[in-house]
C-alpha positions as CSV (number, residue, x, y, z in Angstrom):
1,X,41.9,-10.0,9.1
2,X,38.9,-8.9,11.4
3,X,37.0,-5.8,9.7
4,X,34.9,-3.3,12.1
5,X,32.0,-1.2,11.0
6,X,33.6,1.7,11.8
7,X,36.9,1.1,9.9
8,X,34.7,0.4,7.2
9,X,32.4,3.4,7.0
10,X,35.7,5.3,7.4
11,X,37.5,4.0,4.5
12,X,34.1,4.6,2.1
13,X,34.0,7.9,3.5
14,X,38.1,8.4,2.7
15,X,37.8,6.7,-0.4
16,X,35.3,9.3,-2.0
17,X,37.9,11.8,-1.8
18,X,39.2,10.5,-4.5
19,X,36.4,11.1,-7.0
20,X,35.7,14.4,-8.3
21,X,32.7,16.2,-6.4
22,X,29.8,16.4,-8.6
23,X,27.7,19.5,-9.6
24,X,24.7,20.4,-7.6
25,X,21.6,18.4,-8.8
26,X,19.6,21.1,-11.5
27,X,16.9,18.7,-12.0
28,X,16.3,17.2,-15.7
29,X,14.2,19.5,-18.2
30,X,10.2,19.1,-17.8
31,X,9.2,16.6,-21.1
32,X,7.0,18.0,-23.2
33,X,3.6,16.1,-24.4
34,X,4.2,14.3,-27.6
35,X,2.6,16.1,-30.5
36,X,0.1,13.0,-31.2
37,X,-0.1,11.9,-27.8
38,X,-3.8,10.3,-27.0
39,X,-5.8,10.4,-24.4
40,X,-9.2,10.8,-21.9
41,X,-10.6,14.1,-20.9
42,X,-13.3,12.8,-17.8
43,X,-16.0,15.6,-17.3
44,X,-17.2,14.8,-13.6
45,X,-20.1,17.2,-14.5
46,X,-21.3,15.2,-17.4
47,X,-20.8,11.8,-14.9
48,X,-24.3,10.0,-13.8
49,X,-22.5,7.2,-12.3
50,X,-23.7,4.4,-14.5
51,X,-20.7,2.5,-14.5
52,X,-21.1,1.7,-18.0
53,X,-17.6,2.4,-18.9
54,X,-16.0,-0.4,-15.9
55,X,-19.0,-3.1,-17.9
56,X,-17.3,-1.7,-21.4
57,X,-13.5,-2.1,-19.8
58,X,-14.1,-5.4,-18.7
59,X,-15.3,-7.0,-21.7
60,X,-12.9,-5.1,-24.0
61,X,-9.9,-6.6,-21.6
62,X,-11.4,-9.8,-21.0
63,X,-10.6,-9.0,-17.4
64,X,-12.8,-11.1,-14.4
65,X,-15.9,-9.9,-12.1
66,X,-15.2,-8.9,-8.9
67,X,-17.3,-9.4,-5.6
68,X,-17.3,-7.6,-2.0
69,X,-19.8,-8.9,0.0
70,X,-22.5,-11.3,0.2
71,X,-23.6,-10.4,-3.2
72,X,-22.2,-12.6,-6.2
73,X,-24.6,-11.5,-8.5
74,X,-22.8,-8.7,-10.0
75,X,-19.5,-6.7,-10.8
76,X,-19.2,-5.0,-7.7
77,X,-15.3,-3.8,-7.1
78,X,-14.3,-1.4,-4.6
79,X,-10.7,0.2,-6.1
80,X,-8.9,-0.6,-8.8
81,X,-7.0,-4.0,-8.6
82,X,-5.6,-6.6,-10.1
83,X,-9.5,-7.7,-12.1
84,X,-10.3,-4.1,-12.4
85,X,-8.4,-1.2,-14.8
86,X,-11.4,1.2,-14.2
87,X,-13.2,2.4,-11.8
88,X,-16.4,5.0,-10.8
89,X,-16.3,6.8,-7.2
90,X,-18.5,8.4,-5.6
91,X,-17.9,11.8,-3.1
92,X,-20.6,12.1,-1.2
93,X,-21.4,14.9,1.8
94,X,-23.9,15.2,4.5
95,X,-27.7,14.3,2.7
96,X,-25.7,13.8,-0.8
97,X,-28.7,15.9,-2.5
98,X,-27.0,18.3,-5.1
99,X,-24.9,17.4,-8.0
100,X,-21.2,18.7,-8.0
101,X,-21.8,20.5,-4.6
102,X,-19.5,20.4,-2.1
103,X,-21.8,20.6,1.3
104,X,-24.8,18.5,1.1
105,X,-23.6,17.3,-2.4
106,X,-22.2,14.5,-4.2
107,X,-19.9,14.0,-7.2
108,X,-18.1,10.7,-9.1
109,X,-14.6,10.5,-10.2
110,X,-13.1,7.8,-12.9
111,X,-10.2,6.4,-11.7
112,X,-7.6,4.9,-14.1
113,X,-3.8,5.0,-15.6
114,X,-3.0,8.5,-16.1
115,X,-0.5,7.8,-19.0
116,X,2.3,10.2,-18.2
117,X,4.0,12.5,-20.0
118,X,7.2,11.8,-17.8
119,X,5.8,8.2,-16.4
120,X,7.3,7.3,-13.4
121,X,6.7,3.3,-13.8
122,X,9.1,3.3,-17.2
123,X,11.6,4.8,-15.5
124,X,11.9,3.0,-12.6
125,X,11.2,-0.5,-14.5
126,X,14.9,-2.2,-15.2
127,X,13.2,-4.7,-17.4
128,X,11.4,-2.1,-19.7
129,X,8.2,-4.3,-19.4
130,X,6.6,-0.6,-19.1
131,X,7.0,1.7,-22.2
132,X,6.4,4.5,-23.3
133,X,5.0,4.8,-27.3
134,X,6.7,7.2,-28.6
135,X,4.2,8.5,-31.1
136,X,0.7,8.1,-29.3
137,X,2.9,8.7,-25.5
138,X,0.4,5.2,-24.2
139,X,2.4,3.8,-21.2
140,X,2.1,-0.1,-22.2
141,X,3.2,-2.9,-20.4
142,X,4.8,-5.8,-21.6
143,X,4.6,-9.1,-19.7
144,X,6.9,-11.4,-21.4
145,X,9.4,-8.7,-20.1
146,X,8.2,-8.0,-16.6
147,X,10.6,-9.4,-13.9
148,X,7.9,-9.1,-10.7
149,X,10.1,-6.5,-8.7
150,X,6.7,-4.0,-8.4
151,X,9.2,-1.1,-8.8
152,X,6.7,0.5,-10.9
153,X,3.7,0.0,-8.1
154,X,5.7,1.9,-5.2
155,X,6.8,5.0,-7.9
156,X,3.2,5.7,-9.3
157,X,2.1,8.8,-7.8
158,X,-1.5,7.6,-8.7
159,X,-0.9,3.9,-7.6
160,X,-2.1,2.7,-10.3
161,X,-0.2,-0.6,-11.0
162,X,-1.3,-3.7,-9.1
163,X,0.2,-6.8,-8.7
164,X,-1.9,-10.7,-9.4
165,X,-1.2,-11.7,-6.0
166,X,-3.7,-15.1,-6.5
167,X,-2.0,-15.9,-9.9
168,X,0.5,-18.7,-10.7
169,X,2.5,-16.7,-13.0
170,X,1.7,-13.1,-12.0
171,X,1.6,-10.3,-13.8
172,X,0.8,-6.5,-13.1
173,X,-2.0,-5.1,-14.9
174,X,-2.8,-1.8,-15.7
175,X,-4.9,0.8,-18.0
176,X,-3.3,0.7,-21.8
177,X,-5.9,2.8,-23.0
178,X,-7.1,-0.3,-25.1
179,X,-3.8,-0.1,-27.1
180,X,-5.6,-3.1,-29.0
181,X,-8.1,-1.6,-30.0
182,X,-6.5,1.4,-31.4
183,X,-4.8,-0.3,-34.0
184,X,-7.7,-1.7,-34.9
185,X,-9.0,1.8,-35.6
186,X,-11.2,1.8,-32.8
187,X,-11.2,4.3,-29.8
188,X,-10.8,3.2,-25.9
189,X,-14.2,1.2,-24.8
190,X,-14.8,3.5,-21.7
191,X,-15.4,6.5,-23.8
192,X,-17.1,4.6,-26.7
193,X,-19.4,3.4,-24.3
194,X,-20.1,6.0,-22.0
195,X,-23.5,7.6,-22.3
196,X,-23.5,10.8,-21.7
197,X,-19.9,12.2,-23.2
198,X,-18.4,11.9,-19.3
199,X,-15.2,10.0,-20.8
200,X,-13.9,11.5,-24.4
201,X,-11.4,10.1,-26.8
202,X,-9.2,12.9,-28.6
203,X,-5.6,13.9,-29.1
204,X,-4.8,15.1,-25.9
205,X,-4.3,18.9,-27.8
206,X,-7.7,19.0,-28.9
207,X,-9.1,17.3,-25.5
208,X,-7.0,20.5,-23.8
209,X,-9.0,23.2,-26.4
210,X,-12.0,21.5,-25.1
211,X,-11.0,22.1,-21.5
212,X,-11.0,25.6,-22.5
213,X,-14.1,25.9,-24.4
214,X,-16.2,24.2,-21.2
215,X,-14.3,26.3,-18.7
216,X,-15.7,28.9,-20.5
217,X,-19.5,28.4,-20.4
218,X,-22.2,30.4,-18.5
219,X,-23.0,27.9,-15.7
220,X,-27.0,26.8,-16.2
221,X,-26.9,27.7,-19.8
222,X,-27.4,24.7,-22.4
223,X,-24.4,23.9,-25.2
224,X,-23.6,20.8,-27.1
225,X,-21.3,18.5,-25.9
226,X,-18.9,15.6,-28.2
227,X,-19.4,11.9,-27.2
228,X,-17.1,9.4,-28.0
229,X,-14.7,10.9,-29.4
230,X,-13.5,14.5,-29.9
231,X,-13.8,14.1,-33.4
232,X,-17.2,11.3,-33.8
233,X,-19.1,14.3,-35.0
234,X,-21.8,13.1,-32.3
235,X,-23.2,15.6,-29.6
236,X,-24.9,16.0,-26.5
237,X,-26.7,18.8,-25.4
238,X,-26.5,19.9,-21.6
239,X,-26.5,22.1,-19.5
240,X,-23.2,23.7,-18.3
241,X,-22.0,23.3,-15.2
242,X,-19.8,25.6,-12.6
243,X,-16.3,24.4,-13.2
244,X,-13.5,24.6,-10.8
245,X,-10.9,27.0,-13.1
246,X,-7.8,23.9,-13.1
247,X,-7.4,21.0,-15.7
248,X,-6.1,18.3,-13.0
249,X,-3.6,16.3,-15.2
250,X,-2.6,19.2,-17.1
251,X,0.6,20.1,-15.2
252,X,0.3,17.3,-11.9
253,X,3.5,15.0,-11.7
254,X,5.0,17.0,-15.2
255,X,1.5,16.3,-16.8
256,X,-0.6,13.7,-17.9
257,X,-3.0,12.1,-21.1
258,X,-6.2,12.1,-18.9
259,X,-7.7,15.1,-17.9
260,X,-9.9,16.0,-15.6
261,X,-13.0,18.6,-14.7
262,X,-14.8,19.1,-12.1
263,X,-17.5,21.2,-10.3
264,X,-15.9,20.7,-6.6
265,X,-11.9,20.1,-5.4
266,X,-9.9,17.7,-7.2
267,X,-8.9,16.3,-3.5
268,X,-12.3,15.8,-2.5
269,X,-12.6,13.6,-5.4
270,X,-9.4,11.5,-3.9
271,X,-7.0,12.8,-6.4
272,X,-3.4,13.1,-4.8
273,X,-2.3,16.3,-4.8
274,X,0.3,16.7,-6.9
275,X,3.9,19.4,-8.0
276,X,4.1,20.3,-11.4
277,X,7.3,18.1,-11.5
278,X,7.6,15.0,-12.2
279,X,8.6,12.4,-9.8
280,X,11.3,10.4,-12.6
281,X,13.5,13.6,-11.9
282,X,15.2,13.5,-8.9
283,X,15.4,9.4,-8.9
284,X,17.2,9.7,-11.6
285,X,19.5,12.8,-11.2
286,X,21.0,10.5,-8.4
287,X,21.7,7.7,-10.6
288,X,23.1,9.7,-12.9
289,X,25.2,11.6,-10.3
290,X,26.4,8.2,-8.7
291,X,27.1,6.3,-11.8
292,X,28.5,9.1,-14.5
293,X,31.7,8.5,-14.7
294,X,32.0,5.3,-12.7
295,X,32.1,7.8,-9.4
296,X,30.1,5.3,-7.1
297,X,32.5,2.6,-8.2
298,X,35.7,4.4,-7.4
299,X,34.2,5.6,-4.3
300,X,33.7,1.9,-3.0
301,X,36.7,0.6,-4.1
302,X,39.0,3.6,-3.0
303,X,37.7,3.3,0.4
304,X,38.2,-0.7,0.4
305,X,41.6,-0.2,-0.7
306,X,41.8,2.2,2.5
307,X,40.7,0.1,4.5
308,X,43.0,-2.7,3.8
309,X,46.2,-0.9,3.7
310,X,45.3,0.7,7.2
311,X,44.1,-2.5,8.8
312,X,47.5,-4.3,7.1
313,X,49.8,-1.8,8.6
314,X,47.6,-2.2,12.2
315,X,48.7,-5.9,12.1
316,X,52.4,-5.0,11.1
């Protein structure tokens, strides 16, 4: 019995008359940060561009150096990748002379896992080698689990995820936010490390009252800033600086554990710009719509019953 494309495609399109239409899609409910959920508020004011958070990183991860160019001496990465979890930028414009200035300025940007509130990597993983913890709301990954699809590296609005290309047995790495260090009671090594108060550690509520409390300063004037941690008790003293009025990561992609401020455009920095939605819900209002109640399966086999009685009676 010879079957043509159009026969086919006719009987699937027949068939689905036999399921019941499904209601429009309404989108899933925005998630709501956890109410311990951790995190990193990055103050690109407060950043000199030492780079002593990547050294801190890379020793607390064991992770490898990585070389561009003729010089081997040093750690000297690009992006993030598959040796690196964190990573300093640098926007610079025309003679790069003023701090946090658009024209004739420069800036840095930390680049790293945002830790979703709605991650898109978990729900796209079918092997659940990325979770969510549902009391600190760290997106982890667990390679014992991980089944190499990369799913999670084409989802990630922030392309985050990358993939050991030059390994045996690959894995995909990632931020975790030094999940093994926190149980350890210690804090992430970025912001432990960082000089100057640039990275901070905190509950992601209190790291949000702080976005407030900075956004509020007279720019030029002096105040104290926390180090570390939002709650090491340890301050720096600086001098404020002209904030752009938007916490990027409070609402981007249905919001995120690291935070950003900034004196200049979050895109000039190279941060995607972003809905306040997050990406997991309309990927998944089509699975559900498909699947709920078997309709994709009835579908397909309605129209291949279809098919074959018409192409039967054809023959007869």
């Amino acid at each position: 019995m010879e079957i043509k494309r159009r026969d086919f495609l006719k009987g699937l399109a027949s068939g689905a008359l036999l399921a019941v239409a499904p209601p429009a899609l309404a989108g899933s409910p925005k998630k709501s940060r956890l109410p311990d959920a951790l995190g990193i508020l990055y103050d690109s004011t407060l950043c000199v561009g030492c780079q002593v958070c990547m050294v801190a990183c890379k020793k607390a991860n064991n992770m490898p150096d990585e070389h561009y160019g003729p010089q081997k001496i040093w750690d000297n990465p690009i992006d993030l990748s598959a040796k690196t979890l964190n990573i300093i930028k640098e926007y610079e414009n025309g003679n790069g002379k003023y701090k946090d200035r658009k024209i004739d300025g420069y800036a840095f940007v930390k680049r790293q896992c945002m830790h979703c509130v709605d991650p898109s990597c978990v729900s796209a993983c079918p092997a659940s080698a990325l979770t969510k913890d549902r009391k600190t709301g760290i997106v982890t990954y667990n390679k014992d689990a991980c089944i190499g699809c990369r799913y999670c590296e084409i989802v990630c609005p922030f392309n985050i995820p990358k993939f050991q290309w030059e390994e045996p047995f690959p894995q995909i790495v990632k931020c975790q936010l030094c999940s093994h260090l926190l149980v350890k009671g210690e804090i992430a090594a970025c912001c432990s490390e960082c000089p100057t108060g640039a990275s901070l550690f905190g509950p992601v509520k209190d790291l949000l009252k702080e976005t407030g409390r900075r956004q509020k300063m007279t720019p030029g004037k002096q105040y104290d800033f926390p180090i570390s941690s939002i709650s090491s008790g340890k301050t720096q003293t600086h001098k404020a600086a002209r904030y752009i009025p938007h916490v990027y990561g409070e609402n981007e992609a249905g919001g995120t554990q690291v935070l950003y401020l900034a004196g200049m455009p979050f895109n000039r920095l190279g941060l995607p710009e972003l809905p306040d939605r997050p990406y997991t819900a309309l990927a998944e209002n089509i699975q559900h719509m498909l699947y709920k109640g078997m309709i994709l399966p009835i579908v397909a086999l309605g129209g291949l019953i279809f098919l074959v009685k018409r192409t039967g009676e054809k023959e007869e």
